[in-house]
N, C-alpha and C positions, 0 to 999 in steps of 0.2 A: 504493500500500500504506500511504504514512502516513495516510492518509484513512480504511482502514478499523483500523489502530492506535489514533487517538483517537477508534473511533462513538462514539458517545452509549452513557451507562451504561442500565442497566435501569431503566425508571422505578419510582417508588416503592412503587405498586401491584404489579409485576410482584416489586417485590423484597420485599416482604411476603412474598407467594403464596410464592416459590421458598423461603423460610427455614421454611417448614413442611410441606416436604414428610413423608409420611408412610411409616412403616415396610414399604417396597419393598423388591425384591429385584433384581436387573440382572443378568442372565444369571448365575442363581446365588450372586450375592454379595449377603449382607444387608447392610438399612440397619438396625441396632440401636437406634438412638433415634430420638426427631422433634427436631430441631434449630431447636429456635426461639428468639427470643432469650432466653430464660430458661436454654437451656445451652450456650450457644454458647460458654461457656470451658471447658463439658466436654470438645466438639465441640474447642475448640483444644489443649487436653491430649492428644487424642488423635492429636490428627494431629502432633503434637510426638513423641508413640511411632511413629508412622507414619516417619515423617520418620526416627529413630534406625534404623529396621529397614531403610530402602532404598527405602522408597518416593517420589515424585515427590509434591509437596506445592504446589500450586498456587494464587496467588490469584485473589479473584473476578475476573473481565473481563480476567484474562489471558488473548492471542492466545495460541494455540498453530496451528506450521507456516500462518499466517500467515492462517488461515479459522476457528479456532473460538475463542468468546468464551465463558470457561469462567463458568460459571454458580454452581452448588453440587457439593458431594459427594452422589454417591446410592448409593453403593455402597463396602462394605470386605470385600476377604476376603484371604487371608493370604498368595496372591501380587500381587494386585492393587490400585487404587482403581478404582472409575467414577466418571466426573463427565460430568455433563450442561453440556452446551454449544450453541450458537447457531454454523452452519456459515452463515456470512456467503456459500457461493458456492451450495450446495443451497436457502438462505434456511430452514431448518429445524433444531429443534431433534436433537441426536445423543448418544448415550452412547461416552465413550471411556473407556476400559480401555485402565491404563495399567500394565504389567509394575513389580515390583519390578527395579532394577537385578542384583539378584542371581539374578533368576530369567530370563536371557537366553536362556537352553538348552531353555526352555520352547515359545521362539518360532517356531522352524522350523517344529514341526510344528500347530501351532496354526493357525499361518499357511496353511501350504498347503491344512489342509481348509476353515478358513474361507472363502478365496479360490479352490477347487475348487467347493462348493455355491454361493457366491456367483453366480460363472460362469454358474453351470445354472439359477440362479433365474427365474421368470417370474411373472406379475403375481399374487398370491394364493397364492403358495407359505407354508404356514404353518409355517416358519423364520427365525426372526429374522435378520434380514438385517445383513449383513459389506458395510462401502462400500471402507474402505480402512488400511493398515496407513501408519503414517510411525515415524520414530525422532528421539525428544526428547532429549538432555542424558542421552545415556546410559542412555534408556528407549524398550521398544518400546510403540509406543500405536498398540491397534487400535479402529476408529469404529465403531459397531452403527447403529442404527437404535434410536430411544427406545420402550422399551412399558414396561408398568404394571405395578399387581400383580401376581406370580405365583397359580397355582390355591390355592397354601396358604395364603395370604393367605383368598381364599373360606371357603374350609376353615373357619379360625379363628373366621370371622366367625360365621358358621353356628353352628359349635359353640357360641362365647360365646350366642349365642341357643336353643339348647339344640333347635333343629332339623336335619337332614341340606341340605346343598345338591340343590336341588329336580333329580329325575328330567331333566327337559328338561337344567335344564343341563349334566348332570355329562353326557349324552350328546351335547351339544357339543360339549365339553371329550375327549370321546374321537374324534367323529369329526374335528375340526380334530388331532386328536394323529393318529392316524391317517393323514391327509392329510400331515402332517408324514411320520412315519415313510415313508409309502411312497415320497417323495420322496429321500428321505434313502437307504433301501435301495435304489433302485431304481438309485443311483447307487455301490451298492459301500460306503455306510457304515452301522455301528453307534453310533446314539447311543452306547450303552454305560450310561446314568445317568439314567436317564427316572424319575420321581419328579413331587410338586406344585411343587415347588422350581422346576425346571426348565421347567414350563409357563405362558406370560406372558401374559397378557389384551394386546392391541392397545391401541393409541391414539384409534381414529379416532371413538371415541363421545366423547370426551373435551377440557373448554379447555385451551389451550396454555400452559404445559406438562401434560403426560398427567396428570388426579387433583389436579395442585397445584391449593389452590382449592375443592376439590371436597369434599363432605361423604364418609365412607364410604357414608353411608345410602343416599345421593341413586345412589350406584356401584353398590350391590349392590342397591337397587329394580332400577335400570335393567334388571340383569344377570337379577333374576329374572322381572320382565316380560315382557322378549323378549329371550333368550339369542343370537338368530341378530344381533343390532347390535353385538357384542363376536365379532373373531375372537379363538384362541387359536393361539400360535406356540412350537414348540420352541424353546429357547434353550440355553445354556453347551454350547456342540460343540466346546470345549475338553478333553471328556475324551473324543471322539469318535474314533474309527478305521477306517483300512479293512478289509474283512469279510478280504484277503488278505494283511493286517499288522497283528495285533492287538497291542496295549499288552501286555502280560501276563493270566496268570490271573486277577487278581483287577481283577471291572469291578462294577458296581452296588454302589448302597447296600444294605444288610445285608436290610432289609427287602421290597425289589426283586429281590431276590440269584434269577437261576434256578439249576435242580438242578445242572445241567450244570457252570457257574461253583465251585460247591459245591464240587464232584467232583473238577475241575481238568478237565476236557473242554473237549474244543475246543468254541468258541461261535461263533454268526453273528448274523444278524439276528432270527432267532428268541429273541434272550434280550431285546430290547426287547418284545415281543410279549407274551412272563409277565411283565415288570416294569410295562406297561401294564395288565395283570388285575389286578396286587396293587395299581397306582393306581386303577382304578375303584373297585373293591372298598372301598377306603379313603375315598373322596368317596362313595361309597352310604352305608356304615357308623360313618364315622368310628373306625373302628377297623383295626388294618393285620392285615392276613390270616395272614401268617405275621410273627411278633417274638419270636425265642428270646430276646432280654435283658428281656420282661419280668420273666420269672420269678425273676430274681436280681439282685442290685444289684451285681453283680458289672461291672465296667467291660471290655469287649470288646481284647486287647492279640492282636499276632503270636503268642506265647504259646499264650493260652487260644483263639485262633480255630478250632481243631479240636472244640473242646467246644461252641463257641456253633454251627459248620455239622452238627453230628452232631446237636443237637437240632434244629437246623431243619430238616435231613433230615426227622428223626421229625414234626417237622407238617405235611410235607407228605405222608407216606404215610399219615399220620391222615385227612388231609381227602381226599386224590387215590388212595390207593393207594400199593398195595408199588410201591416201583423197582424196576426186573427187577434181580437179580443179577448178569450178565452185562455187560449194560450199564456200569454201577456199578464192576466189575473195573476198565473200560479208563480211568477217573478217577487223577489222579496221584495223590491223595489220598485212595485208598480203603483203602488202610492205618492210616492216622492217626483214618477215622472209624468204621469196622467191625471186629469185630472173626473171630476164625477162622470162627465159625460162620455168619458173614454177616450176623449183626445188628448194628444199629450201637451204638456204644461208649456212646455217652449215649441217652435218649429224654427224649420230652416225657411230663413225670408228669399230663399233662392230658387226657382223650380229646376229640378233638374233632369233630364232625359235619360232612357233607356242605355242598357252597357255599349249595345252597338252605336246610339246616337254618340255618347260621350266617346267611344273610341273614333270615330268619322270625326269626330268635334276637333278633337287630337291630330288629326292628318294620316290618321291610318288607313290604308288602301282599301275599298269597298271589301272582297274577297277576304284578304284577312282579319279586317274586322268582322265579318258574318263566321270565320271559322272560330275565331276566337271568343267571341260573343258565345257559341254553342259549346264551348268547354269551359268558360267561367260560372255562366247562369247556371246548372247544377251544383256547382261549390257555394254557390251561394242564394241558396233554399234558405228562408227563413226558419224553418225548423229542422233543427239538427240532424234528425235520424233519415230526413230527406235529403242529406246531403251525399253523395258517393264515397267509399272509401277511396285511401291511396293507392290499393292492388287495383280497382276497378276503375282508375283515372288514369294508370299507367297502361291500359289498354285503347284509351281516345285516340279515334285516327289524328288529332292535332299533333303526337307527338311519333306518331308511327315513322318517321325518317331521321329519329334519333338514336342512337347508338345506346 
């Protein structure tokens, strides 16, 4: 073990590359700047705040549990850091997520499903893979497996160039989601939080490490050349849960958010399923399908949340339809967002058109808007159990020329 205590540092070339990596995301957690040497005293300020709040503050080529040779920071978010690291026993590089000391209570259950799906993995399972959990100096530190940008990275890119990310791809990006999810469900779980955020472009087209190195340009040619050389993997299954031990009422981002969640109804795997529709939808359009906070700059609190799900009600019965009444009654919440006559308390002051009108609205070609139109409108059935599985959507002729 002394032996691999003083390997050899990263040589100088490697250690360039690794000081600029670029604003990634690691199961979730953004990298907010590029850290290169021009800010690397920001970059140490910050981890000096880090460090004050509980976090594990680590130097470069430090071992950790006696196998990984930590590298840089690639990740910050507000229970965690990630840092990439060199597993001297896998001989590959890994991302470890490393708990605030104070967030210890987090771990059990993180744990177990990480190390449940892991279990069940087999070769091309597209979920970012869980190797193994250890405990550091009063920190629990779980090891992933290294991937690259997430899909909102894409996203941005696209956008800044004032195009949509291309048809082919964004239906790769659902059918590896897809593949994802059905694995995931088929084994009892709810992502719960399915967004671009959350979905990670692979490594394997990529020099080592994933992107360092790498132009963006040179990424996203690749990607849109031939989309089937880049898998996509679900990741952060840290807000994940079993379909018969849910977290609480409230799971998805706001924009993701299905009716059912809304309501306060029980939810299953069917609410990843409309939170998938509202991410397509979003990579087609570049615009999110339902967003009751555009309309006011009002900031979303526990408070006003009954005001922001009562408009968002209202757009979804704009674009989908009335929600039965009935239905809607057995919601915890259906007090707070309708009122006696069964309308609801706030509405959208905006009318808005059907999926295919709002894709034509968007400049999407007649044809593929009507093909896409007929694989979204099923995912998003107002009542859940009317929604399609992931096995039975990875059959849609939409996605039948995907790999």
């Amino acid at each position: 073990m002394a032996e691999l205590m003083s390997s050899d540092s990263i040589d100088e070339e490697e250690e360039e590359e690794t000081n600029e990596i670029g604003p990634l995301r690691c199961f979730g957690h953004e990298i907010n700047h590029r850290y290169s040497g021009e800010n690397m005293e920001e970059l140490d300020e910050i981890l000096q705040t880090d460090q004050e709040e509980g976090h594990y503050i680590i130097n470069k080529d430090f071992i950790l549990d006696h196998r990984y040779q930590v590298k840089t920071l690639i990740g910050r978010g507000t229970f965690c850091l990630v840092w990439l690291a060199f597993d001297h026993v896998l001989q590959q590089n890994v991302a470890i997520k490393i708990l605030k000391q104070s967030e210890e209570e987090m771990f059990q259950d993180e744990y177990i499903l990480n190390r449940y799906l892991s279990d069940a993995m087999t070769p091309g399972v597209k979920v970012v893979k869980f190797y193994r959990m250890f405990y550091h100096m009063q920190h629990f530190c779980f090891v992933f497996e290294l991937v690259a940008q997430n899909i909102l990275t894409y996203l941005n890119y696209f956008d800044a160039a004032f195009v949509g990310i291309p048809l082919r791809v964004i239906k790769k990006i659902a059918k590896d989601t897809l593949l994802g999810l059905d694995f995931m469900h088929k084994l009892g779980v709810i992502h719960t939080d399915l967004k671009p955020e959350n979905v990670m472009a692979s490594r394997t087209l990529f020099p080592y490490p994933p992107f360092i190195g790498s132009e963006d340009s040179d990424v996203f040619n690749a990607l849109e050349d031939d989309p089937n050389t880049i898998d996509f993997k679900l990741g952060d299954i840290g807000n994940s849960c079993f379909v018969n031990m849910p977290l609480n009422d409230l799971i998805q981002t706001r924009q993701y958010r299905s009716p059912e969640v809304l309501l306060g109804l029980p939810y299953d795997t069917s609410a990843d399923i409309w939170s998938l529709a509202c991410m397509i939808f979003e990579l087609t359009t570049r615009h999110h399908l339902f967003d009751p906070s555009y309309e006011d700059n009002e900031d979303e609190t526990s408070e006003n949340r009954h005001v922001f799900d009562s408009i968002h009600l209202s757009m979804i019965e704009s674009v989908l339809g009335r929600i039965p009444e009935d239905w809607a009654r057995e919601g915890m919440h259906y007090e707070t967002l309708y009122r006696e006559n069964g309308q609801l308390c706030y509405t959208n002051q905006e009318s808005m058109p059907s999926i295919f009108d709002l894709l034509m609205k968007y400049d999407i070609p007649f044809n593929e808007a009507a093909e896409l139109t007929k694989f979204l409108e099923p995912m998003l059935a107002i009542i859940p159990s009317q929604r399609p599985s992931a096995e039975e959507l990875l059959q849609a002729p939409w996605l039948h020329q995907i790999k």
